[in-house]
C-alpha positions, 0 to 999 in steps of 0.5 A: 196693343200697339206703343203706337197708340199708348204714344197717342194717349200721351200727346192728346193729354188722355194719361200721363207717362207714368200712368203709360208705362204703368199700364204696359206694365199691367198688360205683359204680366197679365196678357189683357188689353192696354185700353182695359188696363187703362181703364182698370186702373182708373187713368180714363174711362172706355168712352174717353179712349174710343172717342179719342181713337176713333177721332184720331184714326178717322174710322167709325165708331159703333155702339153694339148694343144699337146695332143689328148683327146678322147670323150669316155675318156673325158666322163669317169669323170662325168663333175661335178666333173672335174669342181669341181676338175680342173682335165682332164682325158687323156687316159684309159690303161686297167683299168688303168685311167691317169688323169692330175691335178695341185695337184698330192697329192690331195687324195681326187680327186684321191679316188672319181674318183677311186670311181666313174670310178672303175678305177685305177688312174694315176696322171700326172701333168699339168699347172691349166691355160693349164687345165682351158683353155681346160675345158673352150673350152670343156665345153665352157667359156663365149660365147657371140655368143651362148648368142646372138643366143638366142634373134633371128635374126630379126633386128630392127631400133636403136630407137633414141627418148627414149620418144617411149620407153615403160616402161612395155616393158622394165619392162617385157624385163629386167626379160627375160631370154635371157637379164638375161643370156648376162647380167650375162655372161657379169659380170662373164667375167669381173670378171674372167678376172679380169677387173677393169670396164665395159663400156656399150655404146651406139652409132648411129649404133652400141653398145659395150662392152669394158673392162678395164684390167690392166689400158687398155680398150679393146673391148669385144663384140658389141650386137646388139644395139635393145637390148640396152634398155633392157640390160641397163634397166636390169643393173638399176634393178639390181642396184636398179635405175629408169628405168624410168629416162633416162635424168639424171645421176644415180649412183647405186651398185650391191653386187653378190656373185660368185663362191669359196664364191667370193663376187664382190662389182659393183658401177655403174654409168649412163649418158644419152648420144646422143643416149642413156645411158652409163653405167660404173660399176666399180668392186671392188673384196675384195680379191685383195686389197693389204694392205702391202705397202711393195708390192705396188712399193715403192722404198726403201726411199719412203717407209721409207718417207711415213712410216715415215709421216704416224707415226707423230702424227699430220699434212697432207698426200695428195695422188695425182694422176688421177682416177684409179691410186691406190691412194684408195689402197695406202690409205687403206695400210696407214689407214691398217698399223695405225689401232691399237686398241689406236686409233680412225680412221674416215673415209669420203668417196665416195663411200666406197669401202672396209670395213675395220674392227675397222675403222669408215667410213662414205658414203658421200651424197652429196644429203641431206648435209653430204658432206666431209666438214660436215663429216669433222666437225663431226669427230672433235668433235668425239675425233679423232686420224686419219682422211682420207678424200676421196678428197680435192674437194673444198677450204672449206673441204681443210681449214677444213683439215688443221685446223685438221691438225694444232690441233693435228690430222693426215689427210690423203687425195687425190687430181687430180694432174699430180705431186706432186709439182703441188698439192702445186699450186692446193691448193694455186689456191682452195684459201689455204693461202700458210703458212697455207700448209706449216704449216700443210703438211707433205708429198705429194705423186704422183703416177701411176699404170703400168702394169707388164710383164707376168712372163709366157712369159718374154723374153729380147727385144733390144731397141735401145740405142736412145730411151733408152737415150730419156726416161732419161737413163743415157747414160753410163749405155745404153753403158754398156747394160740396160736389157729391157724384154718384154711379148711375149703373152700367154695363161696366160696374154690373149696374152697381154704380161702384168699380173697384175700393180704396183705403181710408187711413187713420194715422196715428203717431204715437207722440209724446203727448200721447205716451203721457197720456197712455202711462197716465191711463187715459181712455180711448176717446181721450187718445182720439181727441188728443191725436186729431188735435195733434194732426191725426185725420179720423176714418170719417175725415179721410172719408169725406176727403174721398167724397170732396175729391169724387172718389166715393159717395156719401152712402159709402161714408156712412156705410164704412166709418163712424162718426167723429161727433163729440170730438170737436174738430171735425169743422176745424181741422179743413179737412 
């Protein structure tokens, strides 16, 4: 994408500097288009950006999906270079070629299609998503149906005792094209619709596939369940597992490098279920993590509180939350932010997910003793500044954590807990004497990933005033007309009405308040009343910040957080 037209966004007001060069940024690491980084990143939407250009370069603007494109037009672009160039010709007029792209400044498609066709070129405009959607249907997307065809009709029995399975049948199965071609599309699907796992698995009768996009799983295919050995048995291979063991749980990995230069990091795990293994492959794309805690959800003191933490030279942060809210990203921004050349960072991790440049980190293995506990006990006698420990899994690595802590180190950590002030239980629970905490804690930090409205097909929604006041809008603020939007579905968001999540944050700094609170036993809810009183928004209240600022909806709030009902500070508080 020319600078040209990132200079245009800027004078017409669409984005800011800032947000330019960020998405230049975005585009030279991960060769996209600035349009699709624009929009990726949420500065705009398609149809803002084609409006304005189409406006501001005179030339056409063309909804594909209302428009008739003939065969012998289409033909005209050998499909190499349509693909290449993410353009589609539309009508030829004399020796005249109308052809619509996302960049009418793009020269270098322009001229080779001048070259190739002979033709003269004019360039109308259209959305990159409209044009990938056609050039999906015409050269086809991922088509399961047609992988399918492939294997043949002929149905066999679910073999229910895996022990008549033959290991070279599953050997010679898995180098099969057709397993290869499903196994394949399978995770070029994922990765293009950008899912954060797979789900393989396995049932009496029927076998699927099922995807988690945005937090929320959903069913994608369902072969037929005789190639259930092979296709898991190709996974293995490719994961450099026992084909031959299916009693036991495997964990595994898969590097694949995809189109664009896209590398795609896959951590796969087996478990030998009733009627055979589940796979899970959790994908890790490099080119979405998010390192500037500025765009993660953090309100504005949050921000500053765990900014705050994060620059005290000494004493422990906890990340806490369920698996697959973000608090690996969250980490990674903290550890980002502190990574300077005057200091030493350690890392202990299960498994390591991104690579960081200057920070050490370490594979914990549990299977041959270095566990976090005895990575924990390394890293102090290797002059450490900052240590992050991927889990508090038990009362050992906790007390070494501590003592790190007491002893003139920052610790960063993470823990399975619904809230923050639970944590404090937890830990006191795992056998932390409760002075020892309070002694070496600085912040707790909760937190969840909702999903964001699609910015394409936004729209306000009435809610009725009833279910806004149950989720803990002040009722005054219902009378005056809470703004509520909700995704209507499209081409974009795959008809979900949601594009993308964002972090709530529940920030609680452990004050002094809250240690005497703490050394005096006090339960969980106690700690919550007395943080919220001292300051502390709850998951629910950054919820509702998210929905009051269009972020996200209401079903989402009640999906993801909990209600703070009985804490009585909801209404008080202005959130």
């Amino acid at each position: 994408m020319e600078p040209r037209i990132g200079e245009l966004l800027v004078r017409g007001g669409l984005v800011t500097r800032e947000q330019l060069n960020e998405a230049l940024e975005k585009e030279k690491s991960n060769g996209s288009h600035l349009v699709q980084e624009l929009v990726r990143l949420g500065f705009t939407t398609e149809d803002q950006l084609t409006q304005f250009l189409a406006k501001q370069f005179g030339i056409e603007k063309v909804e594909l999906a209302n428009t008739e494109i003939l065969d012998s037009v289409f033909n005209l672009i050998p499909p190499d270079l349509i693909q290449k160039h993410q353009i589609i010709p539309l009508r030829l007029v004399g020796s005249t070629l109308t052809v619509a792209m996302p960049d009418p400044t793009d020269l270098i498609a322009i001229n080779e299609i001048k070259f190739i066709t002979g033709y003269a070129v004019k360039v109308a405009l259209a959305s990159p998503s409209e044009i990938k959607k056609l050039l999906e249907k015409r050269f086809g997307s991922v088509s399961y149906d047609e992988v399918l065809k492939k294997f043949g009709g002929n149905e066999m029995e679910v073999i229910r005792d895996e022990e008549d399975v033959s290991l070279q049948e599953l050997q010679a199965a898995t180098n099969e094209a057709p397993v290869v071609t499903l196994v394949n599309a399978v995770l070029a699907d994922a990765a293009k619709r950008g899912a954060s796992d797979i789900h393989i698995e396995p049932y009496e009768k029927i076998f699927r596939i099922r995807f988690r996009v945005d937090g929320v799983l959903h069913e994608i295919m369902t072969p037929p369940p005789k190639l259930k050995n092979a296709l898991i048995s190709r996974l293995k291979v490719m994961s450099n597992l026992d084909i031959a063991e299916r009693r036991l749980t495997q964990d595994g990995r898969i590097k694949l490098k995809m189109g664009g230069g896209q590398e795609l990091d896959i951590r796969v795990s087996v478990l030998p279920t009733l009627f055979g293994e589940k796979i899970v492959m959790r994908l890790l794309d490099k080119a979405n993590l998010q390192l500037d805690m500025a765009k993660l959800g953090f309100d504005p003191q949050a921000l500053k509180d765990f900014k705050d933490a994060i620059y005290k030279p000494y004493g422990m942060i906890l990340i806490t939350g369920p698996t697959g809210s973000g608090k690996s990203t969250t980490l990674y921004s903290a550890l980002s932010e502190l990574n300077k050349p005057d200091v030493n960072v350690s890392t202990a991790e299960d498994p390591v997910e991104y690579n960081l440049m200057g920070i050490n980190q370490v594979q914990v293995r549990d299977d041959i003793g270095l566990n976090f506990a005895a990575c924990l006990r390394s890293f102090l006698r290797q002059d450490p500044d900052i240590i992050m420990v991927g889990e508090m899994r038990d009362l050992e690595t906790a007390q070494i954590g501590v003592k790190a802590a007491l002893t003139g180190h920052l610790v960063l950590s993470t823990l399975h807990t619904n809230d923050a002030p639970s944590t404090v239980d937890r830990l006191i629970n795992m056998g932390l004497e409760p002075f020892l905490l309070t002694s070496s804690t600085n912040l707790i930090v909760a937190q969840r990933l909702v999903r964001k409205i699609c910015l394409s097909c936004k729209a306000p929604v009435e809610v009725s005033a009833e279910a806004l006041i149950n989720i803990g809008i002040d009722p005054a603020e219902v009378g005056a007309g809470f703004p509520t939007f909700r995704g209507k579905g499209c081409p974009t968001c795959g008809e979900t009405g949601y594009k993308g999540r964002i972090a709530l944050y529940e920030v609680m700094v452990i004050h002094e308040a809250l240690k005497e609170l703490i050394l005096r036993g006090a339960s969980a809810a106690d700690l919550k009343r007395e943080a919220v009183k001292m300051g502390m928004n709850t998951l629910r209240m950054s919820a509702i910040k998210k929905v009051r600022e269009g972020l996200t909806t209401i079903e989402e709030t009640v999906r993801v957080t909990d209600s703070d009902k009985g804490f009585g500070s909801v209404f008080s508080l202005g959130i």
